[in-house]
N, C-alpha and C positions, 0 to 999 in steps of 0.2 A: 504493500500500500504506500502511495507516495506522500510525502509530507505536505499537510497543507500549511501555507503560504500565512494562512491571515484567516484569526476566527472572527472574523468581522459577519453577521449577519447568518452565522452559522447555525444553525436551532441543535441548541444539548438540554436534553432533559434528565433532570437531577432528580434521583428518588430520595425521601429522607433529608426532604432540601430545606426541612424547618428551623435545624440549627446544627450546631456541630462542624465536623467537616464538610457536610451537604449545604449546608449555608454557605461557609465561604471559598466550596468551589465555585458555585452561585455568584458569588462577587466579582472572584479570578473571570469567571469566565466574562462576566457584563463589562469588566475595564476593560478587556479584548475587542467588543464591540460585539458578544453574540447575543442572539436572543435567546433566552434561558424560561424553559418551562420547569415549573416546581413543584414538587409531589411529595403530598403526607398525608400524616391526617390532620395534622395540627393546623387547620384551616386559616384561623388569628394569626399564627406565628408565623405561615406564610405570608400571609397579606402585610407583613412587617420589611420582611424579607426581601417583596415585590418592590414594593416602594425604595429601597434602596437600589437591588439591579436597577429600574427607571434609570436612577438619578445617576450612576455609573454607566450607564449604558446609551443614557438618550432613545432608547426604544423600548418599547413595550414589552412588559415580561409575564409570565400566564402561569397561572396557578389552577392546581387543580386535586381535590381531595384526593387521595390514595391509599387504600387498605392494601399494601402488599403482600397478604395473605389470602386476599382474595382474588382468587383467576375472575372470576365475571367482573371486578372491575377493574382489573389491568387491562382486560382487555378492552373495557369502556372508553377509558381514558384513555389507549394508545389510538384508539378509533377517535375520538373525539383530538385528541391532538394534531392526530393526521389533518382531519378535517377544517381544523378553525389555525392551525400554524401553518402547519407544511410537514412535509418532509424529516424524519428526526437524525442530523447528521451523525449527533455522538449519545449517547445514552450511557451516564454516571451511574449502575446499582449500586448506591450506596447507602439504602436504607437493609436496617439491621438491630439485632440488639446481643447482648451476651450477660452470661448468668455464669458466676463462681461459686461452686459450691463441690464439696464432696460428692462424688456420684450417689453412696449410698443413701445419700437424705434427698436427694434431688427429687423435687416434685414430676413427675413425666410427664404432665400435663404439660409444662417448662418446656420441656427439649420437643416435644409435640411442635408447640406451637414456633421455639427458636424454629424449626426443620419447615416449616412454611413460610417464615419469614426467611432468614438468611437463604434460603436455597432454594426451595420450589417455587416462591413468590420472585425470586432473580433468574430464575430459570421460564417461569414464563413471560417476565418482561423481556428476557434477549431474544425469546423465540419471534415474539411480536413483531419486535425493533429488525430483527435477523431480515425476517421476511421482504419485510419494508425496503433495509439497503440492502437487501440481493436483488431487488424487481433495481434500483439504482446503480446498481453497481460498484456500490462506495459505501462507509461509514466505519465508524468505531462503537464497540462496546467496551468501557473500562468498571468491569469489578472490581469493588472495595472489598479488597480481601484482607488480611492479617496472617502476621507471624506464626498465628497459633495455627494456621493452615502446615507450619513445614513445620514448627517446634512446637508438640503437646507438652505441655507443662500441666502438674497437678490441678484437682477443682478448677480446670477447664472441661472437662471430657464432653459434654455435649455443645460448649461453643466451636471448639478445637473441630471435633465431629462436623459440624456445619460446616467450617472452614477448610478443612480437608476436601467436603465435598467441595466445593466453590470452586478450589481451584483444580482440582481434577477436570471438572464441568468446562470451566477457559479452556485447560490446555485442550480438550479433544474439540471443541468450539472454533478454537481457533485454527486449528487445521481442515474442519471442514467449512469456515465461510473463507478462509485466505483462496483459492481458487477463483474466487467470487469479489476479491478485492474490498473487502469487508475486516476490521482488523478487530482482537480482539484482547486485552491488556488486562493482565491482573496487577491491585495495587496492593502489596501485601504490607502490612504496618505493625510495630511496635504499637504500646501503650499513647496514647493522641490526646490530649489534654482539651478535653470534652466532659460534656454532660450522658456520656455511655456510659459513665462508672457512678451515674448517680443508680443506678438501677442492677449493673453490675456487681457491684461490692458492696457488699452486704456490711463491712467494717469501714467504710469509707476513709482508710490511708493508702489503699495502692500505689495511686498518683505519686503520693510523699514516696512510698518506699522505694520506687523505680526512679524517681530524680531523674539524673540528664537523662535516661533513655527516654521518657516521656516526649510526645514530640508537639512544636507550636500548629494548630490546623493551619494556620495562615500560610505557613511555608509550606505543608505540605500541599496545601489547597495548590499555589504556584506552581508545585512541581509536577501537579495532577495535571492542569490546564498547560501547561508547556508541553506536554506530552499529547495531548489530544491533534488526531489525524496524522499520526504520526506507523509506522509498523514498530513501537516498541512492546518487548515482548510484554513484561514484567518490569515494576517498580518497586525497591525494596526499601523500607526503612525504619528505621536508624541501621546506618554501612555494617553498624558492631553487630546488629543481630543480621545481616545477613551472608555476614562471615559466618557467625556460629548457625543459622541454619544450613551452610555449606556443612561442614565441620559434623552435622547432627548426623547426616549423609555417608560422610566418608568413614566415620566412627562414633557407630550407634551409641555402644556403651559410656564414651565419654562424653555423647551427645545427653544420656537419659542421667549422669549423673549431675552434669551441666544444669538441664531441665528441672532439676527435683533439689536442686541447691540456688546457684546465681540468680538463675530466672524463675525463682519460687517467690514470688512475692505478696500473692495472694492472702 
């Protein structure tokens, strides 16, 4: 896929765009000049959101409720998008949630419902999006993936689980729309200093106890949107952990004693 030039007028639609890293890829992307469609449920929060893209963008930006758990209104919305925008060039799944807890007390209703959001509900929006820029011949999908996709660490198991799926899902995704000129990008991330750990950690010090790895949205937001229409495969980060998920690879055992000490923070 070739690099494009200028996201000037480009339509990316951002899931999970109400706040967090979805919001200010949301931004990145409107100082670019694109037009940015936003998806959640948090209706208010988007309409905050919107008015800001406006005012970085000079063009009109579109909001739209989103149950990403729900296939009959993914598909609403991608239908209704198609129709009142255009065309969706890049499609951000970046809505998601995750839950630390010991497997054995782990509610499964929990992991039930993570496993529709994180993956079956991102699985039906690239299928949507897929269709759209194969009949074009163009576009990018970038999953908001995480670390815990290459490195399981303790009371993650059913986020990790999710994540594992995710990017399993990209890489085969991505070999069957690359023919098609369609690209397909996972953004795998450390700890992101966000309102995900409000719901995540149950002890609310993670953040503290991970320090620098923690990473700012804003930069990574940047680095999201510098990468759109682009053929990059994979974005990793913090560099440190994506050494050590190399490292998890070439030497399991020092990878899982790694995982259940350093990166135990839980």
């Amino acid at each position: 896929m070739s690099r494009e030039k200028s996201l000037k007028n480009k339509v990316i639609l951002i899931t999970g765009a109400s706040s967090g890293l979805g919001e200010q890829i949301a931004y990145e992307s409107s100082l670019k000049g694109a037009i940015v469609i936003l998806a959640a449920r948090r209706i208010e929060k988007l309409r905050e959101v919107q008015k800001t893209c406006e005012k970085l963008s000079g063009k009109k930006a579109y909001v739209f409720h989103l149950d990403i758990s729900d296939p009959e209104e993914i598909e609403e919305v991608l239908e209704k998008t198609s129709a009142e925008v255009g065309p969706i060039d890049v499609l951000v799944n970046n809505a998601g949630f995750g839950h630390f807890e010991d497997f054995r007390t782990v509610d499964m209703n929990i992991a039930e419902k993570m496993m529709r959001v994180n993956v079956l509900g991102l699985m039906y929006t690239s299928q949507f999006a897929a269709i759209q820029m194969a009949e074009r011949g163009k576009g990018h999908i970038i999953n908001i993936c995480s670390m815990s996709g290459k490195i399981a660490t303790p009371k993650s198991t059913i986020y990790s689980a999710s994540k594992f799926a995710v990017l399993g899902f990209s890489n085969a995704l991505r070999l069957d729309l690359k023919p098609l000129n369609v690209g397909v990008t996972t953004v795998n991330l450390g700890p992101v200093k966000t309102d995900f750990f409000d719901l995540a950690d149950k002890n609310g010090d993670y953040l503290e106890k991970v320090g620098q790895l923690a990473l700012d949205p804003k930069n990574v937001a940047h680095q999201v949107v510098s990468i759109m229409g682009t053929s990059k495969r994979e974005l990793n980060l913090p560099k440190i952990m994506e050494f050590a998920s190399r490292a998890y690879i070439l030497f399991p055992k020092i990878g899982d004693f790694l995982a259940g000490t350093a990166f135990n923070k839980k």
